[in-house]
C-alpha positions in Angstrom: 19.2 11.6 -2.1 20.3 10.3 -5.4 18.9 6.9 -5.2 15.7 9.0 -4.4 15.8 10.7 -7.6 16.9 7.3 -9.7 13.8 6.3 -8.8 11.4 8.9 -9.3 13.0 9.2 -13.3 12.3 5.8 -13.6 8.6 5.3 -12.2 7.7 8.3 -14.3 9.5 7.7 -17.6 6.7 6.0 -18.7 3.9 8.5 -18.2 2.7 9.5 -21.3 1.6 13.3 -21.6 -2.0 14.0 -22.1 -4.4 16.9 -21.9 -6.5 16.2 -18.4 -9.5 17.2 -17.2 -11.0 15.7 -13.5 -14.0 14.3 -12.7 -15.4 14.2 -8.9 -18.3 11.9 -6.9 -18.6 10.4 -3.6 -17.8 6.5 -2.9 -21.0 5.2 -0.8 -22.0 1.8 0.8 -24.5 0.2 -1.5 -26.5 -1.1 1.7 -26.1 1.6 4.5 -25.8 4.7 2.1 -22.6 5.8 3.9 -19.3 6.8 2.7 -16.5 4.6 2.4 -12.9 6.7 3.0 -9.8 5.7 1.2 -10.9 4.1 -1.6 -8.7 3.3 -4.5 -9.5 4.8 -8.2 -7.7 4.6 -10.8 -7.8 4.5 -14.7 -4.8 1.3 -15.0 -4.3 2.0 -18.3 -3.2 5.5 -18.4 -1.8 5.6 -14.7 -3.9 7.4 -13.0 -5.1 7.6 -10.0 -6.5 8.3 -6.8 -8.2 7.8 -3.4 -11.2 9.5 -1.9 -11.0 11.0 1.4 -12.2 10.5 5.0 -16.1 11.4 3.6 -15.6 9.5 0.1 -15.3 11.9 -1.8 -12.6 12.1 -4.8 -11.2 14.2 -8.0 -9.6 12.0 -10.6 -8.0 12.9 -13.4 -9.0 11.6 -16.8 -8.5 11.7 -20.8 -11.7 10.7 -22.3 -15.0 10.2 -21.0 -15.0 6.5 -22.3 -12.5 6.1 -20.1 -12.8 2.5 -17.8 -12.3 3.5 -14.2 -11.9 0.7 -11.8 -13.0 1.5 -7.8 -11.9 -0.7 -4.9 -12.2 -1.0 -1.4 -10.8 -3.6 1.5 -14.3 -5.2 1.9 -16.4 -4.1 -1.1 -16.3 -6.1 -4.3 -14.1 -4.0 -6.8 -16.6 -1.8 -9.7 -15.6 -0.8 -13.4 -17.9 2.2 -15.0 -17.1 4.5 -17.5 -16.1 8.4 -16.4 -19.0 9.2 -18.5 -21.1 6.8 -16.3 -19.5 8.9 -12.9 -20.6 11.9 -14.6 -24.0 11.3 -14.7 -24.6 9.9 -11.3 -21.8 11.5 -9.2 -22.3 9.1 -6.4 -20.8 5.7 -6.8 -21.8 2.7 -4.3 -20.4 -0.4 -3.6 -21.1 -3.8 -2.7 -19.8 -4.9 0.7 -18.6 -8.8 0.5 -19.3 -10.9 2.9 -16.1 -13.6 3.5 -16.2 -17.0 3.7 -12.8 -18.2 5.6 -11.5 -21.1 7.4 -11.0 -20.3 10.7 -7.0 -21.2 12.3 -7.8 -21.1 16.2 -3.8 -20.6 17.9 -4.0 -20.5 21.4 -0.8 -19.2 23.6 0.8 -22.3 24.0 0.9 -23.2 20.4 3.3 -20.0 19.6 7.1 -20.8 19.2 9.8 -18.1 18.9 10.0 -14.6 17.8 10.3 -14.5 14.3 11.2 -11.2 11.9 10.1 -11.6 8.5 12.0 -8.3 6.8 15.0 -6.1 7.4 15.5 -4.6 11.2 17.7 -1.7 10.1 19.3 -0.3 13.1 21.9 1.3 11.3 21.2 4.9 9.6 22.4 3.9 6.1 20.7 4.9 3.1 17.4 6.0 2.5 14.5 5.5 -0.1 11.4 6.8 -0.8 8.1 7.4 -2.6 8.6 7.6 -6.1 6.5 10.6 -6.3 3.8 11.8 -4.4 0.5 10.9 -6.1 -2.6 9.4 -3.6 -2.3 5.5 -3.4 1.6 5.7 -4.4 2.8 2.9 -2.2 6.2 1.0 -1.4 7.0 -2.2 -0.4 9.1 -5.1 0.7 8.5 -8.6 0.1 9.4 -11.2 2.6 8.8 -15.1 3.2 7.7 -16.8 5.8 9.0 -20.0 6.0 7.1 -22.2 8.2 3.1 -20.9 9.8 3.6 -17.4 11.5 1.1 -15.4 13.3 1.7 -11.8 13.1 1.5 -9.6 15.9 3.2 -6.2 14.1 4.1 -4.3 11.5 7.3 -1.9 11.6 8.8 1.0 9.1 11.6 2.4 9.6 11.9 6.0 9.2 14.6 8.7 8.3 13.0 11.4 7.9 9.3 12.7 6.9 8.8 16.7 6.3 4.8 16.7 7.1 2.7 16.0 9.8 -0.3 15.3 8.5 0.0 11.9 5.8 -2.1 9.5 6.2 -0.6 6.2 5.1 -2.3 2.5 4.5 -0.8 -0.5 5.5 -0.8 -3.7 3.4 0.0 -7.4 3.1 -0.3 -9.2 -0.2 -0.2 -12.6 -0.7 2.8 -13.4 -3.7 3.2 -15.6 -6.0 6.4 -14.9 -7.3 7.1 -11.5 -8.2 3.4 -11.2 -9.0 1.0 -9.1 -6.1 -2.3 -10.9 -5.2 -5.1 -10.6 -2.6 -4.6 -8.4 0.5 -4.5 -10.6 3.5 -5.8 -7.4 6.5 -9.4 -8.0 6.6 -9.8 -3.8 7.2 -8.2 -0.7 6.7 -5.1 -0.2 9.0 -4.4 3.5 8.5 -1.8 4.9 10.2 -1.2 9.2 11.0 2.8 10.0 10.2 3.6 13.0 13.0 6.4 10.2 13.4 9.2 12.4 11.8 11.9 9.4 12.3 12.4 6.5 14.0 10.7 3.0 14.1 6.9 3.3 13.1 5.1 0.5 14.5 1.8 -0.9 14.0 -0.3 -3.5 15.9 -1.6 -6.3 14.1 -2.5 -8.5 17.2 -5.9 -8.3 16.9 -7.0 -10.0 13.5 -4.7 -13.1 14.6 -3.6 -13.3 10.9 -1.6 -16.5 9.9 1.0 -16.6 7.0 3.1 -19.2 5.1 5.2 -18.1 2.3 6.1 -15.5 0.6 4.0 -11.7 1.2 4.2 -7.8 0.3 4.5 -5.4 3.2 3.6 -2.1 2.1 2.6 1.2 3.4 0.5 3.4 0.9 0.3 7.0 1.0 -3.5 7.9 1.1 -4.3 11.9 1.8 -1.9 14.4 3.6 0.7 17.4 1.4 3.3 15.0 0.5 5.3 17.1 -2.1 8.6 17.0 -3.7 9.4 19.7 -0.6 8.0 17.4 2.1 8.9 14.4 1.3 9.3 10.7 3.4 12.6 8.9 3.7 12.8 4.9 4.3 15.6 3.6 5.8 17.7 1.3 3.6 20.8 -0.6 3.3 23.1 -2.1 0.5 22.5 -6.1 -0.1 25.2 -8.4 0.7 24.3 -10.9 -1.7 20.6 -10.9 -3.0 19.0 -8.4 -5.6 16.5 -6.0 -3.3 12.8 -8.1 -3.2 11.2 -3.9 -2.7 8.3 -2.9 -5.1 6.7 0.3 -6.1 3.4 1.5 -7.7 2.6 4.9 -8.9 -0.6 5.7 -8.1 -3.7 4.0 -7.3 -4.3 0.7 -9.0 -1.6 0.9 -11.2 0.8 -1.9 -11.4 3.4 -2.8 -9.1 7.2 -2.7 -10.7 10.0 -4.6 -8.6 12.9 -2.5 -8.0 15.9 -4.5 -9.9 18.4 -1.9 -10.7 19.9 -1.3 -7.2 20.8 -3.5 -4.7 19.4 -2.1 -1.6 17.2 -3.5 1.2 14.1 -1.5 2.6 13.5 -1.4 6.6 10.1 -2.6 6.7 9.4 -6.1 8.8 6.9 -7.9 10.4 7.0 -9.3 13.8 5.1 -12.9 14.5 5.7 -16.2 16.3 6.1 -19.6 15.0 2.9 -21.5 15.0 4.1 -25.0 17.1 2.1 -28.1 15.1 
């Protein structure tokens, strides 16, 4: 519970205090008029941030109405408008992109071993968490892949969660160093936490996703009553030898900060099979 705490001093010391007032509209498709859930929006700058619910709708909090707000979405090309801007038009609509990729067929016979990209914790060690419980907070781990994998899962290990009704996101960045880039899920994988402990595991068969190098796993906390009362414990464990490769960000579309100052591994992991060329 002390690491815990370390961690929520440090991801807030740098908040600075501000009278805030909120501003609310409705994320919608720019072609089918329909709402778009769990969309990130966030003022960078001043660390805030949030993410509308399952019908698009949001409250963010916000200093001035020149204020740049930036809105995106898994799908959606990513907007910029002024609060004053939301003010006046309340409802806010997207773009949907339409992607371009090269496609990597793998049949059966091409997959090699197992291969766990992460830390399998079976031992109930230490635990971290959330540094706080704003919407689009999110934790992570980064691992490598060292040769082609194709993932088949995703799995965070729990300790202990005080709510049944969080909503959490997952993601995989690509890395380039210790800086975050593109999310590699081509949707929204949102997972429900009435998990209270244990592994959590997700199934990522289906988009046949292919890595090489270095990614962020990360699970983001997108609606529920996470509170300094109800709060979600990851399982963790000291480092032998390496400095902990786990990130943080506070809030939606703020940036992510790798945590340097304790040596302690986080139990997320991805499960895949070598890719035989």
């Amino acid at each position: 519970m002390k690491y815990f705490l370390i961690i929520a001093i440090t991801l807030c010391s740098t908040i600075t205090t501000y009278s805030q007032t909120t501003v609310e509209g409705t994320i919608l498709d720019a072609e089918t008029s329909q709402p778009i859930p769990y969309v990130n929006i966030g003022i960078p700058i001043l660390m805030k941030g949030t993410v509308s619910d399952s019908n698009g709708k949001f409250t963010l909090g916000y200093n001035s109405k020149s204020d740049s707000v930036t809105i995106s979405a898994i799908g959606y090309f990513t907007k910029k408008m002024t609060v004053e801007n939301i003010f006046k038009n309340r409802e806010v609509y997207l773009a949907p992109k339409v992607y371009q990729v090269e496609d990597i067929v793998v049949y059966a016979k091409d997959l090699g071993n197992e291969k766990i990209l992460g830390n399998k914790i079976k031992k109930k060690e230490q635990s971290i968490s959330f540094g706080n419980a704003n919407l689009g907070t999110e934790i992570g781990v980064k691992v490598e892949a060292k040769r082609k994998i194709r993932i088949e899962s995703a799995h965070f290990i729990i300790n202990f969660v005080g709510a049944e009704d969080l909503l959490y996101r997952v993601n995989i960045y690509k890395m380039d160093g210790d800086k975050v880039g593109e999310n590699l899920l081509p949707e929204n994988v949102i997972i429900q936490g009435k998990q209270l402990k244990g592994t959590l595991s997700v199934d990522l068969s289906k988009y046949e996703m292919v890595i090489e190098g270095e990614v962020l796993l990360s699970l983001e906390y997108i609606e529920g009553s996470l509170d300094s009362n109800t709060g979600i414990a990851f399982r963790a464990k000291k480092g032998a030898r390496r400095k902990a490769d786990t990130f943080m960000k506070y809030t939606s579309l703020s940036e992510y900060r790798k945590v340097e100052f304790v040596n302690y591994q986080l139990g997320f992991y991805l499960v895949g099979r070598e890719v035989v060329e």
